[in-house]
ZAMITI-105682 format. One record per residue: x, y negated, z negated of N, C-alpha, C in turn; residue in one letter. Coordinates in steps of 0.001 Angstrom, whole numbers, padded with zeros to 6 digits, always signed. Example, Ala and Ser with C-alpha at 12.3 -4.5 7.8 and 13.67 -1.06 7.14 Angstrom:
% ZAMITI-105682
+013190+005690-007800+012300+004500-007800+013200+003300-007800A+012850+002250-007080+013670+001060-007140+012900-000030-007870S
This chain:
% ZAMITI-105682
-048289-082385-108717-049193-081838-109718-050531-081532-109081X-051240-080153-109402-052252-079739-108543-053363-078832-109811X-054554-078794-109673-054930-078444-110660-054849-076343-110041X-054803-075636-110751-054581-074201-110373-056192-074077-110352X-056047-072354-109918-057429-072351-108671-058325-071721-110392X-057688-071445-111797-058354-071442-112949-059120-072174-113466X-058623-073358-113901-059619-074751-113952-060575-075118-112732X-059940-074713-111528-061438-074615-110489-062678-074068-110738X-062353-072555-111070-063632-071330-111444-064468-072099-112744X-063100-072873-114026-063992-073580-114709-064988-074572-114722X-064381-075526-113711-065308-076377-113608-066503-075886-112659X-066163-074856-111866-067702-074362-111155-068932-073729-111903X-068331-073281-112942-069084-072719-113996-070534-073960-114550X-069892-075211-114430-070482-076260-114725-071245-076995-113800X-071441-076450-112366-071707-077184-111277-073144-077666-111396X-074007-077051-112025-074889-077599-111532-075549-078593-112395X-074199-078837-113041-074072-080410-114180-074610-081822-113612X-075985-082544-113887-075973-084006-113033-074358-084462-112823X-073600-084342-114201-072304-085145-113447-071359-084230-112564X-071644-083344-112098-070537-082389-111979-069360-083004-110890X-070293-083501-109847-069558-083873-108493-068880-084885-108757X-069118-085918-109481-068660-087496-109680-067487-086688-110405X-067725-086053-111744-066301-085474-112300-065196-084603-111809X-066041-083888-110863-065104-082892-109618-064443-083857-108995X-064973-085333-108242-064017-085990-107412-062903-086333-108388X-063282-087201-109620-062277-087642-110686-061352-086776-110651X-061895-085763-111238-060465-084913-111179-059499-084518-110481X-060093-083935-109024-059177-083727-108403-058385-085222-107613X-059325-086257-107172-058312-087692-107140-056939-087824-107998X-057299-087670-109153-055756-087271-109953-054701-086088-110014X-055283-085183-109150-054637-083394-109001-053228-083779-108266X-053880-085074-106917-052811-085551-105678-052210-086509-106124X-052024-087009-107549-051076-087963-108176-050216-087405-108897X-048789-088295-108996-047618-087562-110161-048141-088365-111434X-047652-087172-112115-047548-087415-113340-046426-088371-113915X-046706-089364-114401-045674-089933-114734-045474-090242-116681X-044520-089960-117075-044303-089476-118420-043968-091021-119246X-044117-090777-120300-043925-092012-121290-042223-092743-120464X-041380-091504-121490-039956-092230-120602-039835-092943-119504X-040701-092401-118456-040352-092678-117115-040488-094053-116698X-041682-094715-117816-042400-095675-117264-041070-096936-118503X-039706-097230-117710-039143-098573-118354-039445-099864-118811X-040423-100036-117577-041004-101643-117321-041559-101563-118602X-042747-100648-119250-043232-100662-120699-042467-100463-121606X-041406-100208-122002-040909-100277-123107-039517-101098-123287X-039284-101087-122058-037522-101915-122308-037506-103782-122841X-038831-104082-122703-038956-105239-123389-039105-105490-124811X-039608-104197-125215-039822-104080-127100-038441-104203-127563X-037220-103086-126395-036261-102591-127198-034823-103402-127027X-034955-104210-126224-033847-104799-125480-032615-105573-126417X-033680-105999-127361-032565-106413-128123-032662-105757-129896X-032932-104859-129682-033592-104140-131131-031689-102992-131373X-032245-103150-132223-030968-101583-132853-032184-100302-132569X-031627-099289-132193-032236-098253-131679-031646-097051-132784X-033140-096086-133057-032681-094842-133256-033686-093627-132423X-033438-092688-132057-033933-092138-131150-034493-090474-132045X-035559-090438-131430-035794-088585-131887-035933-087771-130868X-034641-087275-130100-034866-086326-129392-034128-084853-128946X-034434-084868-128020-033514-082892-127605-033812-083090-126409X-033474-081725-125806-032918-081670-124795-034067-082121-123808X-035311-082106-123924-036829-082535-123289-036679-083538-122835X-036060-083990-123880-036176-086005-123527-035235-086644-122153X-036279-086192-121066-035421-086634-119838-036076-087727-119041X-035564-088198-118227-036024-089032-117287-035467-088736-115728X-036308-087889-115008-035841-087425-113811-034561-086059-114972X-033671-086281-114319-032770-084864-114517-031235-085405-115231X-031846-087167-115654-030803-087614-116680-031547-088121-117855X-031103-087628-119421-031196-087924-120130-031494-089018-120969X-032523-089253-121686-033183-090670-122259-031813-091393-122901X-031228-090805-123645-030046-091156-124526-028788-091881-123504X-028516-091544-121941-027914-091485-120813-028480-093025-120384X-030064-092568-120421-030220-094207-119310-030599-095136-119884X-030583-095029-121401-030765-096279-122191-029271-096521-122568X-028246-096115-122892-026578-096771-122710-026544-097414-121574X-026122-097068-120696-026218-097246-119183-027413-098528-119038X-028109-098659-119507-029058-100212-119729-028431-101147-120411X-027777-100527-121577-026746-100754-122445-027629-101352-123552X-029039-100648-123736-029913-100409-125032-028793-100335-126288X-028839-100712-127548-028214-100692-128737-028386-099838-129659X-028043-098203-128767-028530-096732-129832-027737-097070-130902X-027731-096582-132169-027642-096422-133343-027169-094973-133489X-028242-094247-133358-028184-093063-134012-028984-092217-133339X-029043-090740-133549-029916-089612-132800-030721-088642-133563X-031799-088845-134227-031979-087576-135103-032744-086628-134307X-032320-085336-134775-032840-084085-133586-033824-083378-134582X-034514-082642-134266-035124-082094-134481-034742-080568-134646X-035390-079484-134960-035080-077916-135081-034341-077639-133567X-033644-076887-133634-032852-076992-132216-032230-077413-131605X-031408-078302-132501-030538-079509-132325-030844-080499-131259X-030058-081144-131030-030331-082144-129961-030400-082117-128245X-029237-080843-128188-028928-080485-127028-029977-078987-127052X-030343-078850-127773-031323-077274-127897-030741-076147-127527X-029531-075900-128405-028662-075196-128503-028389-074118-129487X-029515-074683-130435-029363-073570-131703-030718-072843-131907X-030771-071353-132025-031752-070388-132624-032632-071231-133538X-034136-070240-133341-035399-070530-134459-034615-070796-135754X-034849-071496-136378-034293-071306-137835-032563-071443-138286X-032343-071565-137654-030323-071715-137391-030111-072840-138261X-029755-073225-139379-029406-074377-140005-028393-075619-139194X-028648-076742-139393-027756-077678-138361-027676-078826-139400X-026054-079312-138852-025482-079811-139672-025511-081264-139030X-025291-082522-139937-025226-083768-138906-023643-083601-138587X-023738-084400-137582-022621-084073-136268-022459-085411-135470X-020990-085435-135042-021190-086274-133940-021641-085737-132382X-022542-086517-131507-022440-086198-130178-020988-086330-129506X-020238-085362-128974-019319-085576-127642-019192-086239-126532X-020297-086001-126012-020785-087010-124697-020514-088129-125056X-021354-088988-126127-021641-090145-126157-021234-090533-127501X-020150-090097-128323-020441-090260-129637-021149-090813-130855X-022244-090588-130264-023339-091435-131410-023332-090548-132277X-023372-090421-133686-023847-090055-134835-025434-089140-134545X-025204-087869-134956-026737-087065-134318-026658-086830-136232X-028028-087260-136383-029002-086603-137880-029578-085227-137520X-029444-084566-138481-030376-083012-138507-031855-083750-139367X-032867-083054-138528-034176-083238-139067-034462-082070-139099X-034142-081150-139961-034081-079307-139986-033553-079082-140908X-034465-077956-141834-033389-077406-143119-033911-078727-144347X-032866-078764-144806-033605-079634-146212-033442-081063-145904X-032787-081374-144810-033359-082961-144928-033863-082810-143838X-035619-083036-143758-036168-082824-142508-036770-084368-142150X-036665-085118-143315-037014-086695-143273-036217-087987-143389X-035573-088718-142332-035161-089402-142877-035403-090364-143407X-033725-090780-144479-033871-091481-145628-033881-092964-145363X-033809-093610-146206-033791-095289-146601-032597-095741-145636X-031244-094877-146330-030110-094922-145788-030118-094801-144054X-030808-093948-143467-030655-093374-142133-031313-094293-141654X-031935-095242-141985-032964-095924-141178-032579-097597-141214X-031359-097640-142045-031202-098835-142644-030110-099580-140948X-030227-099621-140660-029101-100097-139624-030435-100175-138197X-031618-099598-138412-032042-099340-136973-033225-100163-137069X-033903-100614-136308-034793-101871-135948-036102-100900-135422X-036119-100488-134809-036946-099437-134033-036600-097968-133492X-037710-097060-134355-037567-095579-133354-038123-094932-132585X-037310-094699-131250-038272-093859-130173-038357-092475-130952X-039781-091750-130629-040054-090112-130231-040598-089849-129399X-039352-088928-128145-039611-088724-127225-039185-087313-127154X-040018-085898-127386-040342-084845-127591-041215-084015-126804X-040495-083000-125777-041539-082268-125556-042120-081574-126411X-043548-081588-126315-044390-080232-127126-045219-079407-126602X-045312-078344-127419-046114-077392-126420-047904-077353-126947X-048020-077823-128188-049716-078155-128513-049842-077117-129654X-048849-076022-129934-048923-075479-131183-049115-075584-132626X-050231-075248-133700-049729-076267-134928-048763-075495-135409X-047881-074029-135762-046571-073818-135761-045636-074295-135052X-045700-075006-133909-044280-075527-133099-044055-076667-133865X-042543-076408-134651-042268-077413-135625-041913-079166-135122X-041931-079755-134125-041792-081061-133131-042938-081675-134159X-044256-081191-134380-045081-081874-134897-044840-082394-136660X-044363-081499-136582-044086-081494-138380-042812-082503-138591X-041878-082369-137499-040959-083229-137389-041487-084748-137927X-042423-084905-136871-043355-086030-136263-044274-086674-137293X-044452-085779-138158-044899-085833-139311-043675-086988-140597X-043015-086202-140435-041810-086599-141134-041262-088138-140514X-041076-088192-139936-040367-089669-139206-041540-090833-139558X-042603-090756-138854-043892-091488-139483-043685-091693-140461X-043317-090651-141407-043934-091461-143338-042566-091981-143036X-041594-091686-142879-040076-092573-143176-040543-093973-142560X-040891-094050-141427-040952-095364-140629-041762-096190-141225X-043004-095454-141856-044218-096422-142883-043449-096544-143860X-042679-096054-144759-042039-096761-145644-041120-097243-145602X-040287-097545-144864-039104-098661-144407-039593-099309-143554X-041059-099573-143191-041681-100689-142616-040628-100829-140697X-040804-099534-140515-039811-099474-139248-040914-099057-138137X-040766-099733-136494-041854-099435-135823-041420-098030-135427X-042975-097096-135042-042476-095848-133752-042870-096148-132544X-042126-095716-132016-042627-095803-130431-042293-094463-130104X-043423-093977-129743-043699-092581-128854-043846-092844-127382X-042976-091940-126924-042821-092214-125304-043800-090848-124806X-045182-090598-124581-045795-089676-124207-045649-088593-123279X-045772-087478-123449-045731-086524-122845-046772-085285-122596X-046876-084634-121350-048222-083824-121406-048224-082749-122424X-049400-082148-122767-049455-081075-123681-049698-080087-122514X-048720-078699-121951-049418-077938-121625-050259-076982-121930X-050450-076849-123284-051645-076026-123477-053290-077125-124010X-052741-077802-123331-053657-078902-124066-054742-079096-123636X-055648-077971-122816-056755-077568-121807-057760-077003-122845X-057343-076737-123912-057763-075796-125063-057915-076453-126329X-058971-076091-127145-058880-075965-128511-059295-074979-129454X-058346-073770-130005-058502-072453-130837-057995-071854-131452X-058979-071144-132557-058059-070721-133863-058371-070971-135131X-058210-070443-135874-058641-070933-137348-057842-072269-137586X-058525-073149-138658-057997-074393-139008-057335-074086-140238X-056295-074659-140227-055425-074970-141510-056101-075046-142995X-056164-074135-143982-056501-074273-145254-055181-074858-146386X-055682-075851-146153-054365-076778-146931-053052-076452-147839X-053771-075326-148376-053378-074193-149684-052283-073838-148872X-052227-073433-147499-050916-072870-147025-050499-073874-146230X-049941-075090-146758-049516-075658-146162-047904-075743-146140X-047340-075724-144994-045908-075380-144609-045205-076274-143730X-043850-075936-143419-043192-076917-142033-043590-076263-141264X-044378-075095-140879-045025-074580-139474-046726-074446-139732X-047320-075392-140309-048694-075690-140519-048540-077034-141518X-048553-078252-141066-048683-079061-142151-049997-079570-142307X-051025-080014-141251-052022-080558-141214-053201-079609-140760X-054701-080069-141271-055825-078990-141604-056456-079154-139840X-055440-078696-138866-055846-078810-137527-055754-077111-136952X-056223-076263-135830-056891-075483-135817-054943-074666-134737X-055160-073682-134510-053789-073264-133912-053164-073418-132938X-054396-073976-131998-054116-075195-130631-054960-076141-131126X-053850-077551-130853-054954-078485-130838-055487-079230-130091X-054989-079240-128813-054713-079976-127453-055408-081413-127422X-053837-081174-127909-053262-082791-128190-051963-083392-127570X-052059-084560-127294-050555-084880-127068-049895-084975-128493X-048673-085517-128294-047572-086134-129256-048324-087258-129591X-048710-088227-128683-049414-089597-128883-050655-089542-129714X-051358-088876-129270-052503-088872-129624-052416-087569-131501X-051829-086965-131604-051233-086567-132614-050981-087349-134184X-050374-088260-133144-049989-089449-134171-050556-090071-134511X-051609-090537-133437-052551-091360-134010-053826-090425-135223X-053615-089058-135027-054206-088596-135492-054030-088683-137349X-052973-088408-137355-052054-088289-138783-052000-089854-139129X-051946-090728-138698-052529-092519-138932-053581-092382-139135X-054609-092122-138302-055985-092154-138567-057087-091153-139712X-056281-090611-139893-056780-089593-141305-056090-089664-142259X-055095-090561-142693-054319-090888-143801-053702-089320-143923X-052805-088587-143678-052183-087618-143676-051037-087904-144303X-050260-089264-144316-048946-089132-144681-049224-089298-146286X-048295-089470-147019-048215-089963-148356-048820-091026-148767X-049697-090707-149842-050276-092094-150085-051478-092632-148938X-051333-092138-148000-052067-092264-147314-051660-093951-146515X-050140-093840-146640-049674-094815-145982-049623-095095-144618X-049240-096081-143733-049875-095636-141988-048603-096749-141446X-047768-095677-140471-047144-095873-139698-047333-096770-138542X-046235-097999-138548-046320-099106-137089-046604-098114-136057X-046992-098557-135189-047181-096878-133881-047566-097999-132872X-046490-097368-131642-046573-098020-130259-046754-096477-129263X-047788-096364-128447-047484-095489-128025-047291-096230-126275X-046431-095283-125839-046717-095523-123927-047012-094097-123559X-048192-094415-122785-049048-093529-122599-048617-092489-121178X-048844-091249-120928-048720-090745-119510-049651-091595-118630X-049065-091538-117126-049868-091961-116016-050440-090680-115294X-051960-090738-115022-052134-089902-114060-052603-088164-114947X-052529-088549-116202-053083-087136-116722-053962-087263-117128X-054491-085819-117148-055840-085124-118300-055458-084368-118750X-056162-083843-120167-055916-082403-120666-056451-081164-119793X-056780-081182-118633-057207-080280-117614-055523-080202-116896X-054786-081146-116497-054049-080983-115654-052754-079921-115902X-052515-079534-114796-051821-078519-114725-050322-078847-114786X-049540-079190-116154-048658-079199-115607-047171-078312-115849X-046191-078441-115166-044919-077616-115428-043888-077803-116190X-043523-077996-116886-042718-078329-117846-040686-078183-116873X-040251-079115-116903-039332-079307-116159-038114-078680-116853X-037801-079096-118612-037043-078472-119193-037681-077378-120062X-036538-076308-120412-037390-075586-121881-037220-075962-122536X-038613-076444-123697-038363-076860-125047-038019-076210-126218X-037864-074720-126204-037119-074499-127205-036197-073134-126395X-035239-072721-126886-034467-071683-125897-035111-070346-125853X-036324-069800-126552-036654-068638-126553-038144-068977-125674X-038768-070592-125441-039542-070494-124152-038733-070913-122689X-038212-070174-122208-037788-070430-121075-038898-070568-119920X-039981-070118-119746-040711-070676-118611-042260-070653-119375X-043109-071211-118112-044502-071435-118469-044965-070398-118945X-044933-068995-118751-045529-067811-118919-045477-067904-120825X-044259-067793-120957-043960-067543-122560-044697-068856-123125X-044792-070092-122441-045427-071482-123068-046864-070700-123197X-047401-070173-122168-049007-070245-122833-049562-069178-123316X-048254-068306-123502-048089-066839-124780-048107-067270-125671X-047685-068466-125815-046221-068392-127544-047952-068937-128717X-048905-069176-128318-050229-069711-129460-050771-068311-129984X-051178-067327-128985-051191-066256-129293-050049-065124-129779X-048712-065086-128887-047741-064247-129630-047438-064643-130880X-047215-065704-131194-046587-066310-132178-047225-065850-133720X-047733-065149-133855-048607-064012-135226-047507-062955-135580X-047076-062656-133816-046416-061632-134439-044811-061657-135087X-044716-062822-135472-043556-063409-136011-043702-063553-137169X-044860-062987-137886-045358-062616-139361-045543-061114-139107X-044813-060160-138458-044466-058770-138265-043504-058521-138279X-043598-056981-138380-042546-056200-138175-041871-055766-136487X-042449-056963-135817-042808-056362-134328-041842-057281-134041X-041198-056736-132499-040487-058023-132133-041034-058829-130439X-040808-059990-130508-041083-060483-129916-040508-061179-128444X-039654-060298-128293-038632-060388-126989-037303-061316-126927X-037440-061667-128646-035921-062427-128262-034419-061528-128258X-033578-061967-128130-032709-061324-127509-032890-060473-125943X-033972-061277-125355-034141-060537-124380-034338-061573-122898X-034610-060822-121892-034888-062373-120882-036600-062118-120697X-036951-061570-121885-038897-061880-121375-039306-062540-123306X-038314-063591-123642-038865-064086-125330-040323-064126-124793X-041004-063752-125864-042623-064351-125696-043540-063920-124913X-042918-063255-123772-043589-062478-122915-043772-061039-123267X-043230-060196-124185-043564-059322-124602-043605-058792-126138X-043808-057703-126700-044234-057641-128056-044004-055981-127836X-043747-055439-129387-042989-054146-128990-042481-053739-130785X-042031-052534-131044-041114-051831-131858-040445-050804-131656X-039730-049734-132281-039618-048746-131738-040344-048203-132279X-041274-047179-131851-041709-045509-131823-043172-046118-132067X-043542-047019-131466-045013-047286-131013-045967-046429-129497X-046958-046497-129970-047428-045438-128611-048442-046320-127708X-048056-047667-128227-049040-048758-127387-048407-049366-126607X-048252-049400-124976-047563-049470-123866-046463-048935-123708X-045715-049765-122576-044406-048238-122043-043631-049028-121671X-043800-050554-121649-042336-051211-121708-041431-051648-122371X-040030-051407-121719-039289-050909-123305-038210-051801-122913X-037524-052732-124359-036672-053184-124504-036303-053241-125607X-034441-054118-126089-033383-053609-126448-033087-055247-126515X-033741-055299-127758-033243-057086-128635-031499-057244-128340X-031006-058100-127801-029496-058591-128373-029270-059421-128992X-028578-059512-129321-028327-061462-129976-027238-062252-128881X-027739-062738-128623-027684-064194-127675-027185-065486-128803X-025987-066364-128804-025480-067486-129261-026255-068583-128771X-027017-068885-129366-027226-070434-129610-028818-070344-128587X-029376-068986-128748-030717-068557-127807-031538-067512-129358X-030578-066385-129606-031105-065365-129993-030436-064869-130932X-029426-065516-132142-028652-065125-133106-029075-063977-134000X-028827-063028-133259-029739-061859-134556-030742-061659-135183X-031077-061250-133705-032910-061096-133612-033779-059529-134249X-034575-060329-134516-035355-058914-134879-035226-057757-134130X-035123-056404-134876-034587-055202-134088-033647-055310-133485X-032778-056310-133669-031207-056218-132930-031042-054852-133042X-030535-054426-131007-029556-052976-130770-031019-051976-130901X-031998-052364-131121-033284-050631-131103-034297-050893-130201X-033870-050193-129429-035355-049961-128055-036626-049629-128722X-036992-050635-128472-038410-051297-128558-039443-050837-127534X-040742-049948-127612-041182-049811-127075-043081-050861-127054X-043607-051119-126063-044504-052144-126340-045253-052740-124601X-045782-054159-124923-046105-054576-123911-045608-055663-123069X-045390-055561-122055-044921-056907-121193-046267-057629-120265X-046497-058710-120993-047515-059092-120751-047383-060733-120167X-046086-061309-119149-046001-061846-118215-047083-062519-117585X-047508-061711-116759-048630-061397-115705-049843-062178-116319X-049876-061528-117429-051097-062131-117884-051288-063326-118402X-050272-063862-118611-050305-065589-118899-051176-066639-118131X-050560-066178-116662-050953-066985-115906-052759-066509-115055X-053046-065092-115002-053436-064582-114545-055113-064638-115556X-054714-065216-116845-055488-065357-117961-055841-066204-118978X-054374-066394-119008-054451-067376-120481-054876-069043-120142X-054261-069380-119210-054664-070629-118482-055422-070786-117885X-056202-070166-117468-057464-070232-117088-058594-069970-118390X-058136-069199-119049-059787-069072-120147-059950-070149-120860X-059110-070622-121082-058950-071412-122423-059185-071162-123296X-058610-069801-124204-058912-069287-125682-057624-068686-125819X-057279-068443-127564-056188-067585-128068-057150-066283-128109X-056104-065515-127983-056123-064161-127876-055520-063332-128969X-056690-063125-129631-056272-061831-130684-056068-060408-130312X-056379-059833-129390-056590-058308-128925-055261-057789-129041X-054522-058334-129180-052557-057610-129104-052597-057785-130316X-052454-058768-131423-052098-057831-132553-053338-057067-133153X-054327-057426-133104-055190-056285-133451-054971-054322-133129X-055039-054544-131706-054469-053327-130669-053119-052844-132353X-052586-053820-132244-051305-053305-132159-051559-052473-133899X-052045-053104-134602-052165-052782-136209-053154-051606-135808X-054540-051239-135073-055062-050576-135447-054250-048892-135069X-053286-049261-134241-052273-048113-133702-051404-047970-134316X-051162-048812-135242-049527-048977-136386-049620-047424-136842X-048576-046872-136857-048563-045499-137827-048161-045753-139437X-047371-047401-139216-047181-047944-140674-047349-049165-141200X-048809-049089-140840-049724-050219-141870-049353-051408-142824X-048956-050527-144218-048490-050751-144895-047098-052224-144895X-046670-051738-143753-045352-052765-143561-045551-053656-142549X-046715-053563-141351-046784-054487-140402-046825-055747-141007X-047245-056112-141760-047376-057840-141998-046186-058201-143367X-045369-059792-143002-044772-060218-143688-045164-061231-144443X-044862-061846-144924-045149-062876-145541-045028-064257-144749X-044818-064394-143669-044710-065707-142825-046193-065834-141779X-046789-063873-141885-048072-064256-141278-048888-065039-141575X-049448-064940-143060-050158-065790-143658-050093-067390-143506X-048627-067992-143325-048317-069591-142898-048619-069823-141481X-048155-068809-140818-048947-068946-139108-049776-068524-138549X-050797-068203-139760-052368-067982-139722-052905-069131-139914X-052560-070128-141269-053157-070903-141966-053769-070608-143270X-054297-069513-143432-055019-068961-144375-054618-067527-144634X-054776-066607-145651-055218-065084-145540-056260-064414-145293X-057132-065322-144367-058175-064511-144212-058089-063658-142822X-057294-063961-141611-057123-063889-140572-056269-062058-141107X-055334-062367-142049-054766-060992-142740-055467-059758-142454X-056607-060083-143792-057788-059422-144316-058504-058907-143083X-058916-059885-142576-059700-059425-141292-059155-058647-140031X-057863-058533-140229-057666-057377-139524-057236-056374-140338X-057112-056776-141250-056371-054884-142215-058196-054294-141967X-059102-055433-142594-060509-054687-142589-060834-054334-141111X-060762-054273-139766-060929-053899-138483-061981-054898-138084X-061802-055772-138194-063414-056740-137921-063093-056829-136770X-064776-056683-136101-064254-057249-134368-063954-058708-134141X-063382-058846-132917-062321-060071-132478-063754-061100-132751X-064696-060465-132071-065895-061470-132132-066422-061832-133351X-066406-061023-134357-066578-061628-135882-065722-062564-136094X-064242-062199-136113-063118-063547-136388-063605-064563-135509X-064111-064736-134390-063686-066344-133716-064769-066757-134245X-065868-065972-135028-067045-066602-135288-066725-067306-136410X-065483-067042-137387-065323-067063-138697-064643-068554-138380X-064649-069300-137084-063462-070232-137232-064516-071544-136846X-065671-071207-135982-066825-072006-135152-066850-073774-136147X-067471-073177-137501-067776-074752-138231-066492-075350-138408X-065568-074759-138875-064093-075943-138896-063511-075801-137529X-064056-075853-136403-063320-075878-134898-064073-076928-134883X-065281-077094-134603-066761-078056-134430-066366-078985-135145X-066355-079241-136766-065548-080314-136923-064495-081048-136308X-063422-080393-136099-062111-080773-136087-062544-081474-134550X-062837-080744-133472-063139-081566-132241-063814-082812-132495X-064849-082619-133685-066051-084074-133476-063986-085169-134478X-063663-084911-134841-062688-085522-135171-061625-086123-134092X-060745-084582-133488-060155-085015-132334-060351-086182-131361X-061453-086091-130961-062410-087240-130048-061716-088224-130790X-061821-088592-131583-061579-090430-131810-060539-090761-131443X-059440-089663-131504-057776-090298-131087-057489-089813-129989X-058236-089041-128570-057846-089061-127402-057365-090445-126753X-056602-090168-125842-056202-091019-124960-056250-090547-123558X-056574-089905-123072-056584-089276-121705-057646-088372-121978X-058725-088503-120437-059659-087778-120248-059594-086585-120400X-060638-085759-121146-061233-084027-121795-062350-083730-120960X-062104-082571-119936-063528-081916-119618-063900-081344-120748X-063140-080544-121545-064165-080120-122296-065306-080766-123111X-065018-081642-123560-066015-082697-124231-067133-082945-123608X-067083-082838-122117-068210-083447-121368-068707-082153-121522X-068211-080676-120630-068540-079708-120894-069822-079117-122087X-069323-079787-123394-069569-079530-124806-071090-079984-125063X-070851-081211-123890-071716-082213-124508-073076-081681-123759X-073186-081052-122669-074203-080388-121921-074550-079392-122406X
C-alpha cells in the first residue's frame, strides 16, 4: 500500500502548515505498511466467537487472503449457523435489483438468508438459534450503495433480539472525500436511508457507530457493537480493492466513478452495463456528446437486461479520468450529467423517478432542468456538508487529513 502521487500534490498544497512535516512523516510511515483488514486480524475476534453460535453477513468481499471468511471459520470449526447476504447474493452473483430467494449454500451447506427484496431485515425467527453476528462487507462509501442500508437493517434486528454485532472492518476507498447534497429525510429509501451527504467517507465501522450514535434505528434503540478495527489505515490511504464488490464494479476506475455516475441511473442514459466498461462510461443512442460508442448486452448474473439492451449507445468513456482525477480531487462531479441534459434533444424524458432517491432531495432535479452553474449547486450543499462533518468527527476511528486540513 503506497499513497498515489494525487494525495501527494494534496498534501503539498498544505505545506506550509506548522504541522505539515510531522503529518507528511505520519503519513507516509504508514504508505510502507500493509493494510491489514478486520477479518484478517483472528487473534481479535476468535476469542468472542469460539464458542458462540454464529451468523454471518456476507458476499463475496468477505475474504481473508484469497479464502473465504465462511471457509476459515469452518475449518477453525467456528459454529456457523447461518449466512445472510446481502443485494447480490452471497457469492455476488446476481444483477442490481435481481430478486433472491433464501437458498441453501452448495459448498458448505449452510442455510443462506436473502437480505434483499422484502425481507431486507432479519426476523426474531432468523436470529433465534444464533448467539452472535459478524458484518464483514466490502463497501465502497456511497450513501446509494445498498451494504449500508443492509447494515442498517441487521443493527435494529440485533438491538432488538438483544444479539451482539461484530463488524470486521474494512477500508473505504472513496473514503478520502466528503460530497454532495445531504439526505432530506422526506426521500428516504433502501438507496438513501440516513440524512448523510452522497460520499460519506466512512468506514462500515465507523458507520455504525454512526447510526448508534445518532439514534437512527427505531425507537432510537442502540445496537451491542464490537468493532475490529483496520491496521495501518487512514482515510488518505490508497487502497485496492482485491475483490469486486458488486459485479457491475469490476475495477477501481468504475469504484471512484460509481458516486458521481450513479445519477445517471435516475435516466434515460445508460451506464455501461452489459458492457466491459459498467461505470466507466455513460451514453444513449443519437446523442451528439462524445464518440464512444457502445452496445448494452445482458450478461447472467452481471447484467440481466440492461438498459438499452441491443442499441448503440453513443456517449463518453471516461476511464482515464477516474484515476487521472477523481482520486486525487476529492469531489463528486456534476459536469456529465449536466453536459449531458443541457445537450438532451429530449428533456422532457431524461429524468426518472429513481433520480430524485439518488439525489436525496428534488432540488438537485430542479437545479439542473433550471441550468444553474455547478458552482451554485455545491454552494447549495456547504451548511448541511459543514454540519454533517462537525458530526462525522465523533465516530472516526482512523486518522482524516482532511480535518486537520479544515481546521487551518
Amino acid at each position: 500500500m503506497k499513497y498515489g502521487k494525487f494525495n501527494v500534490m494534496r498534501m503539498l498544497k498544505y505545506k506550509k502548515s506548522p504541522i505539515f512535516f510531522l503529518l507528511f512523516l505520519f503519513l507516509f510511515t504508514f504508505s510502507n505498511a500493509q493494510i491489514k483488514t478486520g477479518a484478517t486480524q483472528l487473534n481479535e475476534y476468535l476469542p468472542l466467537i469460539k464458542s458462540k453460535k454464529i451468523g454471518l453477513v456476507v458476499n463475496q468481499t468477505s475474504v481473508i487472503g484469497k479464502t473465504h471468511l465462511v471457509d476459515s471459520l469452518l475449518t477453525l470449526k467456528i459454529n456457523i449457523k447461518k449466512i445472510f447476504a446481502p443485494e447480490h447474493g452471497f457469492r455476488g452473483d446476481h444483477s442490481a435489483g435481481e430478486h433472491i430467494d433464501n437458498t441453501v449454500d452448495t459448498k458448505t451447506n449452510l442455510p443462506v438468508i436473502s437480505l434483499y427484496g422484502a425481507h431486507k431485515k432479519p426476523t426474531a425467527n432468523d436470529l433465534n438459534d444464533v448467539d452472535i453476528v459478524i458484518f464483514d462487507i466490502q463497501d465502497v462509501g456511497a450513501r446509494f450503495y445498498t451494504y449500508i442500508s443492509t447494515l442498517h437493517y441487521v443493527m435494529e434486528a440485533c438491538a432488538e433480539n438483544n444479539k451482539e454485532l461484530l463488524i470486521l472492518d474494512r477500508p473505504n476507498p472513496n473514503g478520502h472525500y466528503v460530497d454532495g447534497p445531504v439526505l432530506d429525510p422526506k426521500f428516504k429509501s433502501f438507496v438513501g436511508m440516513h440524512p448523510v451527504p452522497v460520499v460519506h467517507g466512512m468506514t462500515i465501522g465507523e458507520y455504525a457507530q454512526m447510526i448508534n450514535g445518532e439514534k437512527w434505528l427505531k425507537d432510537g434503540i442502540q445496537c451491542p457493537l464490537k468493532i475490529v478495527k483496520i491496521k495501518n489505515y487512514t482515510h488518505d490511504s490508497l487502497y485496492t480493492l482485491p475483490v469486486r464488490p458488486s459485479p457491475n464494479l469490476p475495477n477501481m476506475e468504475a469504484i471512484y466513478l460509481y458516486p458521481s455516475l450513479c445519477f445517471f441511473e435516475g435516466t434515460n442514459y445508460s451506464l455501461g452495463r452489459g458492457t466491459d466498461k459498467p461505470f466507466q462510461c455513460v451514453g444513449k443512442p443519437g446523442i451528439t456528446v462524445g464518440d464512444y460508442a457502445f452496445t448494452p448486452q445482458s450478461i447472467p448474473g452481471i447484467a440481466d437486461h440492461p438498459p438499452l439492451e441491443g442499441k448503440e449507445c453513443k456517449g463518453l468513456l471516461l476511464d482515464k479520468f477516474a484515476i487521472n482525477y477523481i482520486r486525487g480531487s476529492g469531489k463528486l462531479y456534476l459536469f456529465w450529467i449536466t453536459e449531458m441534459y443541457k445537450n438532451d434533444s429530449d428533456k422532457e424524458h431524461f429524468f426518472n423517478d429513481f433520480f430524485d432517491k439518488l439525489a436525496g432531495n428534488d432540488l438537485l432535479r430542479k437545479q439542473i432542468i433550471e441550468g444553474k452553474p455547478i458552482g451554485e449547486i455545491r454552494s447549495s450543499w456547504k451548511k448541511d456538508l459543514q454540519n454533517f462533518k462537525v458530526m462525522r468527527k465523533k465516530y472516526l476511528l482512523y486518522p482524516d487529513f482532511t480535518l486537520i486540513i479544515e481546521k487551518e
